[in-house]
MDAnalysis code that builds the backbone (N, CA, C; Angstrom):
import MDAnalysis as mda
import numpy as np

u = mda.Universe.empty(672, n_residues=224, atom_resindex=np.repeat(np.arange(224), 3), trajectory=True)
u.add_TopologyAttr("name", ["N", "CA", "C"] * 224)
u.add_TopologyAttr("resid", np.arange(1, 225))
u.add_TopologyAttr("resname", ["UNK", "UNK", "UNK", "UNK", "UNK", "UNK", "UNK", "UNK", "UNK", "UNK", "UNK", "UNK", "UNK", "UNK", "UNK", "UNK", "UNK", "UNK", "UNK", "UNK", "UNK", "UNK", "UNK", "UNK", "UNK", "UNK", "UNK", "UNK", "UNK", "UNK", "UNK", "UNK", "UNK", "UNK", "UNK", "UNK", "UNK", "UNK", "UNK", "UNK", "UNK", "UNK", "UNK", "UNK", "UNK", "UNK", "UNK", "UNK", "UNK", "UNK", "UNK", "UNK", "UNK", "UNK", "UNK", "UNK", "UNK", "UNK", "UNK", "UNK", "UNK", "UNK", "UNK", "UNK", "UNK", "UNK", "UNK", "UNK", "UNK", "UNK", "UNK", "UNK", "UNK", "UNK", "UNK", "UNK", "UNK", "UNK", "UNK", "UNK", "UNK", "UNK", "UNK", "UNK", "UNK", "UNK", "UNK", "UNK", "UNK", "UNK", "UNK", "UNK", "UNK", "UNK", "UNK", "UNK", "UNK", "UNK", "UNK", "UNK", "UNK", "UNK", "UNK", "UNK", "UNK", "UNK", "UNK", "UNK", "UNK", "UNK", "UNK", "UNK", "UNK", "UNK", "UNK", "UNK", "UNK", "UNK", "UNK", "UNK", "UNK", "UNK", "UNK", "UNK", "UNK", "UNK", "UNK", "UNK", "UNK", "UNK", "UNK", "UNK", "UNK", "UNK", "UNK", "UNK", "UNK", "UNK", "UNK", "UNK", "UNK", "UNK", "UNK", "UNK", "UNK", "UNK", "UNK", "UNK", "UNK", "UNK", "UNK", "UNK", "UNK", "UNK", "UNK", "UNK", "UNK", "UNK", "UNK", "UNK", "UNK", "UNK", "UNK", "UNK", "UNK", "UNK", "UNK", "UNK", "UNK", "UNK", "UNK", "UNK", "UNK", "UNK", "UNK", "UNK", "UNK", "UNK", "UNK", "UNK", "UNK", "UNK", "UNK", "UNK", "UNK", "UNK", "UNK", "UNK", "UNK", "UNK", "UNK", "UNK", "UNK", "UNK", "UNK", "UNK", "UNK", "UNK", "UNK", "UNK", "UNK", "UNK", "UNK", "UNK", "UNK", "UNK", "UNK", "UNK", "UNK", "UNK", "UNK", "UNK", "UNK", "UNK", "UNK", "UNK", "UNK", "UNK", "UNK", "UNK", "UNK", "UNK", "UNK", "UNK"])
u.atoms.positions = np.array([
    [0.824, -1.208, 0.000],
    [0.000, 0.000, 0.000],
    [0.858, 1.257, 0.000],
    [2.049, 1.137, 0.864],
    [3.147, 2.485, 1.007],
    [3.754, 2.345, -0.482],
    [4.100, 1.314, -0.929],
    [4.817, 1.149, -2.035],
    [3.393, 2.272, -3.254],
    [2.644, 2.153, -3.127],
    [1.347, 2.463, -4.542],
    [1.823, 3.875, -3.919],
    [1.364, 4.540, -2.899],
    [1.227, 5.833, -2.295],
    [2.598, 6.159, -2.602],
    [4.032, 6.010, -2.582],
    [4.248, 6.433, -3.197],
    [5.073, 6.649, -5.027],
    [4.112, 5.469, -5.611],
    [4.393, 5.564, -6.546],
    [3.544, 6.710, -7.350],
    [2.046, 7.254, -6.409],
    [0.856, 7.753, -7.220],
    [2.103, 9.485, -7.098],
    [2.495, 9.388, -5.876],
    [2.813, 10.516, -5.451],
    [3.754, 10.944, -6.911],
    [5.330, 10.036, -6.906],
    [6.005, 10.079, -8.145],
    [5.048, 10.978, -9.294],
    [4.185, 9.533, -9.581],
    [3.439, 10.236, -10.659],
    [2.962, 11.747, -10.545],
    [2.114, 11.949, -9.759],
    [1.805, 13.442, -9.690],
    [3.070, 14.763, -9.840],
    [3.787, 14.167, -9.161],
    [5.068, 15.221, -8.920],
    [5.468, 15.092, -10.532],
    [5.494, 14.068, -11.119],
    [6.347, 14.210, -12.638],
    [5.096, 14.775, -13.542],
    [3.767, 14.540, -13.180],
    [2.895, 15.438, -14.275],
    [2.948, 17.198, -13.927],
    [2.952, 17.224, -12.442],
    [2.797, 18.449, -12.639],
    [4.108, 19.477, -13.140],
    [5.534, 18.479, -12.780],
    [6.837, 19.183, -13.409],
    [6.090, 19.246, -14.791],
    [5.683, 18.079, -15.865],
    [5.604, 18.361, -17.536],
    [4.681, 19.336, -17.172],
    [3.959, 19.932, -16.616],
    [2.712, 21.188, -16.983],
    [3.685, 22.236, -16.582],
    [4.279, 22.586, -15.826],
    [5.105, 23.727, -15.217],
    [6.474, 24.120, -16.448],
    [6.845, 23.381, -16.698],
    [7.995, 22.863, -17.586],
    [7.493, 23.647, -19.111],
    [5.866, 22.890, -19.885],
    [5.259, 23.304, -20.947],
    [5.182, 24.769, -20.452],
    [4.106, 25.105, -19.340],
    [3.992, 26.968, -19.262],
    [5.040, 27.927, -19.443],
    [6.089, 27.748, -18.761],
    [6.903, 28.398, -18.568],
    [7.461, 28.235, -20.061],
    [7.856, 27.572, -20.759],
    [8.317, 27.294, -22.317],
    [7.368, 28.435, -23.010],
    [6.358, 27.915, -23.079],
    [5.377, 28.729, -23.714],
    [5.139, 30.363, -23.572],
    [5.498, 30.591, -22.236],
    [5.204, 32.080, -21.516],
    [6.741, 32.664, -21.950],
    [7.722, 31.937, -22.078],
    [9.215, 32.829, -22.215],
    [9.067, 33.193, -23.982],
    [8.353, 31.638, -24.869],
    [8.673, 32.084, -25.997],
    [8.132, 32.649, -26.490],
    [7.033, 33.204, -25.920],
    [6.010, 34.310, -26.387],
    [6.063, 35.704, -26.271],
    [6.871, 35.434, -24.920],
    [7.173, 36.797, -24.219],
    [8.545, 38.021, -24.700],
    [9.614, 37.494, -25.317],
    [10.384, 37.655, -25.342],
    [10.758, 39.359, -25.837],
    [9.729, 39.610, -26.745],
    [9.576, 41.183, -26.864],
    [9.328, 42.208, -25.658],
    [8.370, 41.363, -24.975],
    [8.038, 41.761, -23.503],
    [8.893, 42.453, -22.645],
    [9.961, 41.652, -22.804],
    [11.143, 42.040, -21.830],
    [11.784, 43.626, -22.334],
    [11.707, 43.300, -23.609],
    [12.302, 44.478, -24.529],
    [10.828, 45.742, -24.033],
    [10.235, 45.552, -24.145],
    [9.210, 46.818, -23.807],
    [9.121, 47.408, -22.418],
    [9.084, 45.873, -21.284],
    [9.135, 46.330, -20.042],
    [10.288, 47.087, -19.811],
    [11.696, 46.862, -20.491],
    [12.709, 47.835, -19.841],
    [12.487, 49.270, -20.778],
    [11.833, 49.276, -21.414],
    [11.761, 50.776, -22.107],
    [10.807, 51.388, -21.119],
    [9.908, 51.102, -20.628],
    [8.846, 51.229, -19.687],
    [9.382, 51.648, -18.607],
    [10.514, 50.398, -17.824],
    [10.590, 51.272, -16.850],
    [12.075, 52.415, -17.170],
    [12.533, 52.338, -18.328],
    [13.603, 53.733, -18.019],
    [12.826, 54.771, -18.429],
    [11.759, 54.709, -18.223],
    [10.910, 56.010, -18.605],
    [9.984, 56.652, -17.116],
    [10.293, 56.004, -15.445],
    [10.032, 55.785, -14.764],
    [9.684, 56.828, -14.061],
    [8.759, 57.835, -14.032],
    [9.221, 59.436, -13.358],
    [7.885, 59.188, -12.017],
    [7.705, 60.651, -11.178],
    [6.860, 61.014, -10.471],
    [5.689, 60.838, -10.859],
    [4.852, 60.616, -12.101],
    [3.889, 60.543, -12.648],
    [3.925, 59.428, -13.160],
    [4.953, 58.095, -13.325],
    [4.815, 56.948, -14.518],
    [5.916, 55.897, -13.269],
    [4.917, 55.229, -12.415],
    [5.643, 54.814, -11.580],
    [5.441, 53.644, -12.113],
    [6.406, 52.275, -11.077],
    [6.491, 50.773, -11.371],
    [4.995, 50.510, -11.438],
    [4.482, 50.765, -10.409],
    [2.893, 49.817, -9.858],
    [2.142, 50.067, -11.204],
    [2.165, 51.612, -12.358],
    [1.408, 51.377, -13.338],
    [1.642, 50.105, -14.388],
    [3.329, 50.092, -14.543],
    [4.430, 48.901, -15.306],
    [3.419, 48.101, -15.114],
    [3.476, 47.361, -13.918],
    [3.129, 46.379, -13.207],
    [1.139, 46.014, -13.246],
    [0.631, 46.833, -12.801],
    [-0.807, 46.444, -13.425],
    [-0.865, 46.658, -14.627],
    [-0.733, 47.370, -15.934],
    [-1.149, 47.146, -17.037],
    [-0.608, 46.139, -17.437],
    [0.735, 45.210, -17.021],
    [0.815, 44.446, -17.832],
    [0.171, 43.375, -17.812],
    [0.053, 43.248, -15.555],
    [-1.119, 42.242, -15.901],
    [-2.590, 42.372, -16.531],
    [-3.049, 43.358, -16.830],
    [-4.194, 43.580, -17.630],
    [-4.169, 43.234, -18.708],
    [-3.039, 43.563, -19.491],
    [-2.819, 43.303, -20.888],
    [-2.817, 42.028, -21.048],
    [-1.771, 40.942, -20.322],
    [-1.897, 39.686, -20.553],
    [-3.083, 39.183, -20.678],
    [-3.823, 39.311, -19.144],
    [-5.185, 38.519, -18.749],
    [-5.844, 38.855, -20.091],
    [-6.108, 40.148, -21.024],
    [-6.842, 40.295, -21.867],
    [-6.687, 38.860, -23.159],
    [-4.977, 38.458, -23.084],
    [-4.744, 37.622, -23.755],
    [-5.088, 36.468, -23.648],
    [-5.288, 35.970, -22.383],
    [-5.232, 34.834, -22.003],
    [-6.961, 34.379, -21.756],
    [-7.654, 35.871, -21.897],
    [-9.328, 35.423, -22.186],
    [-9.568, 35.341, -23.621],
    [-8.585, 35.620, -24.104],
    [-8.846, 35.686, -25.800],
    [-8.361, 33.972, -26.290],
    [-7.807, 33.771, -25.537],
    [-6.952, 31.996, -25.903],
    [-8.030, 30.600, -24.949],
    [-8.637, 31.532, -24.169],
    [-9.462, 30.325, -23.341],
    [-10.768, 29.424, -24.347],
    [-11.276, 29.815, -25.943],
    [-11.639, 29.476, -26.194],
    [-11.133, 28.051, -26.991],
    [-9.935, 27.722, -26.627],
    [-9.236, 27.023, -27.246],
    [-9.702, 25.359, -26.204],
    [-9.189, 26.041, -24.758],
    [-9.516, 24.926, -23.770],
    [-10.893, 24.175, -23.658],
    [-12.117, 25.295, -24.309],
    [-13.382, 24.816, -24.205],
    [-13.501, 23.961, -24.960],
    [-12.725, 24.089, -26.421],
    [-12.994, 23.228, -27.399],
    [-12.838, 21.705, -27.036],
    [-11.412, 21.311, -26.043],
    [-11.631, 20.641, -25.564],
    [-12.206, 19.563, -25.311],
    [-13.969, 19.987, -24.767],
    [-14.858, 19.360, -24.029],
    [-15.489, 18.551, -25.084],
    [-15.224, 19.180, -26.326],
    [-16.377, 18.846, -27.756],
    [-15.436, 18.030, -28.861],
    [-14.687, 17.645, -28.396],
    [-13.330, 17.684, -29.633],
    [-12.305, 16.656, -29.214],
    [-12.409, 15.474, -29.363],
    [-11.317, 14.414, -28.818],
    [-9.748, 15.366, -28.937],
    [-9.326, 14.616, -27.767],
    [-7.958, 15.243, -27.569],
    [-6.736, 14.978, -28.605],
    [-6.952, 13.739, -28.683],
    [-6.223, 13.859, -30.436],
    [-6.049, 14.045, -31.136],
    [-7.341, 14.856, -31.876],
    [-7.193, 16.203, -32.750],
    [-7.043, 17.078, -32.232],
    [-7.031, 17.935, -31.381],
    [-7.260, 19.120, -30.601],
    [-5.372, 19.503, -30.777],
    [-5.007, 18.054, -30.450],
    [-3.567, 18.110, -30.506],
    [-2.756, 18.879, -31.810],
    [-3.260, 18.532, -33.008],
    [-2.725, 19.219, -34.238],
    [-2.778, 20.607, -34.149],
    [-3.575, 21.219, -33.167],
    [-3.405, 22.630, -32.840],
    [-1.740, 22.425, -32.770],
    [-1.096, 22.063, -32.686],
    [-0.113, 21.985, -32.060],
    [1.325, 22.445, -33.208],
    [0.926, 21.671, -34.335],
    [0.884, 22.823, -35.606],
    [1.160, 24.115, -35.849],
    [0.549, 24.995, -35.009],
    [0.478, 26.684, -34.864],
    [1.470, 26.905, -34.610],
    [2.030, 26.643, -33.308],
    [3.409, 26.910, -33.032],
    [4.982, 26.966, -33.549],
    [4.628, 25.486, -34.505],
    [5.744, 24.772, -34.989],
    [5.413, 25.849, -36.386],
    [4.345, 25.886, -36.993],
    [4.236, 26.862, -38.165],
    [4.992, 28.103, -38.339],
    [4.487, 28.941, -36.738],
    [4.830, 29.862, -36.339],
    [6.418, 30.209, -35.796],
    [7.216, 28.987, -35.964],
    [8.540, 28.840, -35.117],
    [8.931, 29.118, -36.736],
    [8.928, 27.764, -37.899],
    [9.819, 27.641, -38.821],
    [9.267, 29.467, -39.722],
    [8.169, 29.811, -39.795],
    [8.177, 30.740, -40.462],
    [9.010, 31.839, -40.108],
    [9.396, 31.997, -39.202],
    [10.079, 32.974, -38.212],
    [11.469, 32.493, -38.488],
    [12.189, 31.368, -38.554],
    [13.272, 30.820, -38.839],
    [14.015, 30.978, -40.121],
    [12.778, 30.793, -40.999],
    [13.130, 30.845, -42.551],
    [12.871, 32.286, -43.254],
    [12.148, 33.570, -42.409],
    [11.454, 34.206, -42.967],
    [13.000, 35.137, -42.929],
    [12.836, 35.720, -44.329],
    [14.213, 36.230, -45.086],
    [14.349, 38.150, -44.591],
    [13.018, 38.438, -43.768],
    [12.865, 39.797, -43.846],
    [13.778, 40.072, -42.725],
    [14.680, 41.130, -42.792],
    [15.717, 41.582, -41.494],
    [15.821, 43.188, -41.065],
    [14.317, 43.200, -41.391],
    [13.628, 44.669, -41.076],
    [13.839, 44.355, -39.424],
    [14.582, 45.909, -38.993],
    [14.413, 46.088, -37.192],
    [13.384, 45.861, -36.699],
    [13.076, 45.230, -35.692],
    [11.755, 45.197, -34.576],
    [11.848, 46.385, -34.314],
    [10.566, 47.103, -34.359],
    [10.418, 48.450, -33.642],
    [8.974, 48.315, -32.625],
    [9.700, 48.783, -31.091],
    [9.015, 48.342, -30.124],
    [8.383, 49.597, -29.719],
    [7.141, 49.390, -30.086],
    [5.389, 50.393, -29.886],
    [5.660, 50.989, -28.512],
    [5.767, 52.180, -28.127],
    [5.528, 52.832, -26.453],
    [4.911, 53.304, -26.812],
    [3.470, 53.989, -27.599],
    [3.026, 54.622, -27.969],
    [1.452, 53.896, -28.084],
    [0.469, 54.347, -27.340],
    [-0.607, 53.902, -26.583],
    [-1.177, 53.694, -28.727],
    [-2.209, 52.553, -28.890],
    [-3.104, 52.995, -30.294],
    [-4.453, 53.217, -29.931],
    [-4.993, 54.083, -30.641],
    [-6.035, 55.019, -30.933],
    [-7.035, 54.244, -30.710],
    [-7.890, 53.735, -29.684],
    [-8.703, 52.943, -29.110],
    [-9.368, 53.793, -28.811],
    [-10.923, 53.589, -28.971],
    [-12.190, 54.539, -28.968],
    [-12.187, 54.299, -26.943],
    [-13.079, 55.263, -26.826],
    [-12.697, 54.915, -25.468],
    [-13.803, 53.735, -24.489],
    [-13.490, 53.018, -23.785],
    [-14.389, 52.123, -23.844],
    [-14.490, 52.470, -21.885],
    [-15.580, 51.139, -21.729],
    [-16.223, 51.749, -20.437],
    [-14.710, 50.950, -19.183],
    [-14.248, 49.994, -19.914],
    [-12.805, 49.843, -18.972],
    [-12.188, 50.425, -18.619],
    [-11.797, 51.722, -19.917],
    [-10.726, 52.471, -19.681],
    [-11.258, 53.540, -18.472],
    [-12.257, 54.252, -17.944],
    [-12.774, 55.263, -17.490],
    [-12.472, 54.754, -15.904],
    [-11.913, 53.398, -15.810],
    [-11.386, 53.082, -14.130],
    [-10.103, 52.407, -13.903],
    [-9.248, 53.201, -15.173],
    [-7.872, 52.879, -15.470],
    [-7.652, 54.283, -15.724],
    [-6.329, 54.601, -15.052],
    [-5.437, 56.036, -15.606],
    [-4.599, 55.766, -16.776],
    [-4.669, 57.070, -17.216],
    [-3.944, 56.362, -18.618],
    [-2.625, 56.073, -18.940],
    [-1.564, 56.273, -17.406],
    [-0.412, 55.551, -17.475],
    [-0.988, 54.103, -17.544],
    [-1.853, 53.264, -16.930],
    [-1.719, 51.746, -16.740],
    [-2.421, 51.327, -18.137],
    [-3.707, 52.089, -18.781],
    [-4.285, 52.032, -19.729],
    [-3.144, 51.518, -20.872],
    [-2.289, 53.007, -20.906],
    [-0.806, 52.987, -21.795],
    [-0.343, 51.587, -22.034],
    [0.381, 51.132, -20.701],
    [0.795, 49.467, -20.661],
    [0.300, 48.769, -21.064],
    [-0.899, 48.657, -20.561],
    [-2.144, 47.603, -21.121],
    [-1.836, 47.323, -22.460],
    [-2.785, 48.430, -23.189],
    [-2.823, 48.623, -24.405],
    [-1.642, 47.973, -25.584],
    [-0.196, 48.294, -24.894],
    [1.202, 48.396, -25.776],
    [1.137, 46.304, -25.246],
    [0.935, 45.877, -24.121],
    [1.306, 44.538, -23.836],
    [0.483, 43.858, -24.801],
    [-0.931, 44.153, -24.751],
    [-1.776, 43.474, -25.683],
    [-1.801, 43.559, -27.303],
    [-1.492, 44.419, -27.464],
    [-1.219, 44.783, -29.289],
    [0.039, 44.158, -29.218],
    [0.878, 43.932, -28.628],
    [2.209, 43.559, -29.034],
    [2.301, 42.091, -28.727],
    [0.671, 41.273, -28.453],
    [0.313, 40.102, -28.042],
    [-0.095, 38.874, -29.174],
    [-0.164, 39.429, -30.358],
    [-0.787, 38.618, -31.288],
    [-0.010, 37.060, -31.137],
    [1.370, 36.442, -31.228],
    [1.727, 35.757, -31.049],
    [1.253, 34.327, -30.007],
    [1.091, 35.196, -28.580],
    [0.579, 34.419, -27.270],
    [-0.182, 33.988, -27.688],
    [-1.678, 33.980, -28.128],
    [-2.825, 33.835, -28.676],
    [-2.849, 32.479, -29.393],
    [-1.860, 32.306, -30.470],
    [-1.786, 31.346, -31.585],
    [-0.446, 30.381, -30.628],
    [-0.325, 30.604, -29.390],
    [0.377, 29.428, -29.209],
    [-0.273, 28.887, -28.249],
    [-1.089, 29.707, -26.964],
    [-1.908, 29.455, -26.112],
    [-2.742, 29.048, -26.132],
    [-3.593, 29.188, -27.571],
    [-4.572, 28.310, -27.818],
    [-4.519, 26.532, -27.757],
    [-3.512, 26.183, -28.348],
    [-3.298, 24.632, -28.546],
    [-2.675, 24.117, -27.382],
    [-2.197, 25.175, -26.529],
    [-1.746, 24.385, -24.897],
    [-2.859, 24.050, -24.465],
    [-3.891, 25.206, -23.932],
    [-4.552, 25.143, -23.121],
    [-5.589, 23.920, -23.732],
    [-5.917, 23.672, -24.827],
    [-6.676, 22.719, -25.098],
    [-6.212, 21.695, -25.071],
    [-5.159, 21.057, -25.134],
    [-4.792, 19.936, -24.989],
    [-4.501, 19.651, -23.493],
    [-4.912, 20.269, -22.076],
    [-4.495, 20.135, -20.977],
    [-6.519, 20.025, -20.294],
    [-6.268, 19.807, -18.996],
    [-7.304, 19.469, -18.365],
    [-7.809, 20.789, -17.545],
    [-8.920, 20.422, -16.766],
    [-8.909, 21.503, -15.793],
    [-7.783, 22.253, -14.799],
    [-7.647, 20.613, -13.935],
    [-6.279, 20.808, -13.063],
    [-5.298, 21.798, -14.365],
    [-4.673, 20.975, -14.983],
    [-3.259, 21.368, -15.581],
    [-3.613, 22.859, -16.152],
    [-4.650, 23.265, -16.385],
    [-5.354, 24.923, -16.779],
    [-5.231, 25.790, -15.875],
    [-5.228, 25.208, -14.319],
    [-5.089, 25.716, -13.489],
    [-3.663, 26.215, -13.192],
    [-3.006, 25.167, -13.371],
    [-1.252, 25.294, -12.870],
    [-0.828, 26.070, -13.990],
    [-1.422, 25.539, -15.431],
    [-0.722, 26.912, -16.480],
    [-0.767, 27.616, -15.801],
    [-2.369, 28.325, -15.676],
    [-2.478, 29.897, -15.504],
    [-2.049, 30.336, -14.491],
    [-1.565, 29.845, -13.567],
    [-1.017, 30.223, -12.123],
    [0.306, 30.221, -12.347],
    [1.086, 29.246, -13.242],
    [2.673, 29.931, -13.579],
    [2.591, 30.875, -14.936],
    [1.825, 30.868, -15.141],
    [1.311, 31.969, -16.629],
    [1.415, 33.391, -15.595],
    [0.797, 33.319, -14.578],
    [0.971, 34.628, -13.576],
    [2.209, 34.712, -13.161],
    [2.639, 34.418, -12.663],
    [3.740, 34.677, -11.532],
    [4.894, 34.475, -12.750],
    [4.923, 34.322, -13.631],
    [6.113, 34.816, -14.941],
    [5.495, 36.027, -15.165],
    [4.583, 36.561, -15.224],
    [4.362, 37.687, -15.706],
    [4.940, 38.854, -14.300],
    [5.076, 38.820, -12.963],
    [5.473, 39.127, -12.144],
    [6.971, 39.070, -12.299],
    [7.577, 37.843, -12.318],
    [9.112, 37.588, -12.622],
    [9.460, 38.432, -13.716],
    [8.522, 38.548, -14.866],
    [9.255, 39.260, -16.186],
    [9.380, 40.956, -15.475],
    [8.424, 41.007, -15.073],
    [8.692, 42.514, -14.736],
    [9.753, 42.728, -13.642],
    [10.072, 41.977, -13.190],
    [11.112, 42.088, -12.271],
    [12.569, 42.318, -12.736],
    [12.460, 40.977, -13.651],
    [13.305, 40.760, -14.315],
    [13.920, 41.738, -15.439],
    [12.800, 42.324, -16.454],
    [13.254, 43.441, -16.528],
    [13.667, 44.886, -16.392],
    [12.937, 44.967, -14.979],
    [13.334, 45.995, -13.875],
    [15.186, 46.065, -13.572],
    [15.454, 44.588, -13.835],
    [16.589, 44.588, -13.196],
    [17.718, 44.941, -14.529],
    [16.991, 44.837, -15.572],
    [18.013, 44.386, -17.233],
    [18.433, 45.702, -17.116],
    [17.385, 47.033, -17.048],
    [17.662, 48.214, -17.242],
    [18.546, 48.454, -16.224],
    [19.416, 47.621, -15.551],
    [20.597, 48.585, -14.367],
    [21.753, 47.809, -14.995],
    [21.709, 46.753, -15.769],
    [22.342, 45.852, -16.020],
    [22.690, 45.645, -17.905],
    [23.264, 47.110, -18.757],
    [23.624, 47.007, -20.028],
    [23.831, 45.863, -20.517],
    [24.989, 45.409, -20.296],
    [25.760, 44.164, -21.296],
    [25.076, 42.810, -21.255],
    [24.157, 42.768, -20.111],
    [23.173, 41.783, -19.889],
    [21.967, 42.064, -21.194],
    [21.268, 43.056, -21.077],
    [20.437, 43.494, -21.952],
    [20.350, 43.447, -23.110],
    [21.915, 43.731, -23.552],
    [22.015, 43.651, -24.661],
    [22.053, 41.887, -25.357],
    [22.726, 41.467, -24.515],
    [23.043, 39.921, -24.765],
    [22.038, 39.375, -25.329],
    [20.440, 39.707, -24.116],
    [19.314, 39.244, -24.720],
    [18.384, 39.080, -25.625],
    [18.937, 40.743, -26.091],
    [18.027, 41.249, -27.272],
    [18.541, 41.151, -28.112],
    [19.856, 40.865, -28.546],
    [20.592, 40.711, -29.193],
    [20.255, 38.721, -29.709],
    [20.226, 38.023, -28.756],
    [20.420, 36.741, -28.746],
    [19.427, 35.941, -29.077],
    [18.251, 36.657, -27.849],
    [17.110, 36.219, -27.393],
    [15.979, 36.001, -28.718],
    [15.863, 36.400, -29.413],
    [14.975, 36.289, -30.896],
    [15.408, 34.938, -31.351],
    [16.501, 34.967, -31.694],
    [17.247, 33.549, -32.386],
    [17.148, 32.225, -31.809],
    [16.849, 32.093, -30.476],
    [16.457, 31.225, -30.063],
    [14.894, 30.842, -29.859],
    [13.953, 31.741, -29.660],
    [12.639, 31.399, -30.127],
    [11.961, 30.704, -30.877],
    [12.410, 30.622, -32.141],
    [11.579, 29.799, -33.166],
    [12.036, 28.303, -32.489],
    [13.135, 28.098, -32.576],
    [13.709, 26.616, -31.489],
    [12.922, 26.210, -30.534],
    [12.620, 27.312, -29.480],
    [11.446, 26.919, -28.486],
    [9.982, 26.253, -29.286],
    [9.607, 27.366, -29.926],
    [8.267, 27.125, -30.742],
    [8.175, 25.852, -30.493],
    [8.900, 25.756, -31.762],
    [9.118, 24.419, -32.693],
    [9.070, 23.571, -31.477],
    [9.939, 23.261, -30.824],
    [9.768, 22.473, -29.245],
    [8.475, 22.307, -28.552],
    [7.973, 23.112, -28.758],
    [6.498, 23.400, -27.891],
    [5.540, 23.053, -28.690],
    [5.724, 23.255, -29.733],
    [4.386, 22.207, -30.469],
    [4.674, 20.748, -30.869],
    [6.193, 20.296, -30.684],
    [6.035, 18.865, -30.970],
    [5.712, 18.122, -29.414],
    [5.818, 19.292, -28.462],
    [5.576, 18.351, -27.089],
    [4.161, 18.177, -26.950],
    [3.184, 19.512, -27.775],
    [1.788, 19.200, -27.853],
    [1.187, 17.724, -28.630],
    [2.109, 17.929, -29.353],
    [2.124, 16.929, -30.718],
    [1.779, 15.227, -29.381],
    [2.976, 15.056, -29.106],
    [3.643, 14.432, -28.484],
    [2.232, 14.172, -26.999],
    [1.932, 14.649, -26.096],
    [1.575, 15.016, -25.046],
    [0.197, 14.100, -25.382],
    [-0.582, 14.709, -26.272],
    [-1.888, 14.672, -26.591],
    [-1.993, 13.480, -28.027],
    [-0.892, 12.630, -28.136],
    [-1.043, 11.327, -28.612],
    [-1.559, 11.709, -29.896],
    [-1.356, 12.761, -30.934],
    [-1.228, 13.255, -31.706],
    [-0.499, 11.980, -33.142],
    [0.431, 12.261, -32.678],
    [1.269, 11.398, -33.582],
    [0.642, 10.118, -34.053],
    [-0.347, 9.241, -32.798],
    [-0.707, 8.421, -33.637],
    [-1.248, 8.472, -34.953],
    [-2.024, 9.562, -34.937],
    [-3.066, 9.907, -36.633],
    [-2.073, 9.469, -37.286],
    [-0.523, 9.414, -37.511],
    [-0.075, 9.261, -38.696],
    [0.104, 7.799, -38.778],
    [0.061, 7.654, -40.068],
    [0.594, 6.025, -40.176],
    [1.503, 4.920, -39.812],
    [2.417, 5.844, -40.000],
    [3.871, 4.828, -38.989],
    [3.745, 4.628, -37.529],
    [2.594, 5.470, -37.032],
    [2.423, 5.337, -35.519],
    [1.304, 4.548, -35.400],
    [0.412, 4.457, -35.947],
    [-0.961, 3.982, -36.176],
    [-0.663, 2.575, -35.531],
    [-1.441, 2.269, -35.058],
    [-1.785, 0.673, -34.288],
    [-2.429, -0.614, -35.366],
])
């Protein structure tokens, strides 16, 4: 009986490392512009444009993302998990196009709020946090098309543990790049580096969907 208890335990501890392991993959390779905006954000830091605005708009901005990707998990319920899995596709699409794509036009990173009619959200937001918001979420299209095929291929529980290390990276990033801006040659390393390794992640992250959600069988050589 001690022997099962703790073999169930094992088990649990090694599913919830693969869910913690997938989020965090997913949240860095999405994020990676992020970092680049949060430190422009905060060297712009005055009496009027403090951290705490940094800091709530971005979680606003995300959460906006991450209600925009939850329709992915519902599908879920309607949709055997084995297809749901080829979502998984998006990512890997989204990695090699990025890999192969020949354009070596500069990233130019948006501080500059867009022309959004004004809606009844904004009227209990100042428009420093509004600002953030706004720049995290437009500069979000990516998260969306990778978050979708996680969250559907995972359960309630594991939806849960995403979104709870889906948070607390979004806390770490701002920290983290709180700290880049005191720290040049670091900064540069990243932004410099940090792009080139992304599509690699992608690509990684959708064959583990692939992989995860028993995907692979559809094809023939796997087929039973």
């Amino acid at each position: 009986m001690q022997g099962n208890n703790l073999e169930d335990r094992s088990m649990g501890i090694g599913w919830l490392a693969k869910v913690i392991v997938a989020a965090v993959t997913a949240f860095v390779a999405t994020n990676i512009d992020d970092i680049i905006i949060l430190m422009i954000f905060y060297s712009q830091v005055s009496p009027t444009f403090r951290s705490k605005h940094i800091i709530i708009g971005q979680y606003l901005g995300f959460s906006a993302l991450i209600l925009l990707s939850l329709p992915g998990f519902f599908g879920g319920f309607v949709i055997s998990r084995i297809w749901i899995g080829l979502l998984g596709f998006v990512p890997i699409a989204i990695g090699i196009h990025t890999l192969v794509s020949h354009q070596n036009t500069e990233h130019h990173v948006q501080t500059t709020s867009p022309l959004y009619a004004k809606s009844f959200l904004s009227s209990f937001l100042t428009p420093q946090i509004y600002h953030v918001a706004a720049v995290t979420f437009a500069n979000g299209g990516d998260n969306i098309g990778t978050y979708i095929p996680l969250f559907a291929s995972t359960d309630v529980v594991g939806l849960g543990v995403t979104l709870s290390t889906f948070f607390l990276m979004v806390g770490l990033w701002c920290y983290v790049a709180h700290l880049l801006t005191r720290f040049a040659p670091l900064a540069y390393v990243l932004t410099r580096y940090g792009k080139a390794v992304v599509p690699y992640v992608l690509i990684g992250l959708g064959i583990y969907i692939l992989i995860d959600s028993g995907t692979y069988h559809l094809l023939p050589q796997f087929a039973a």
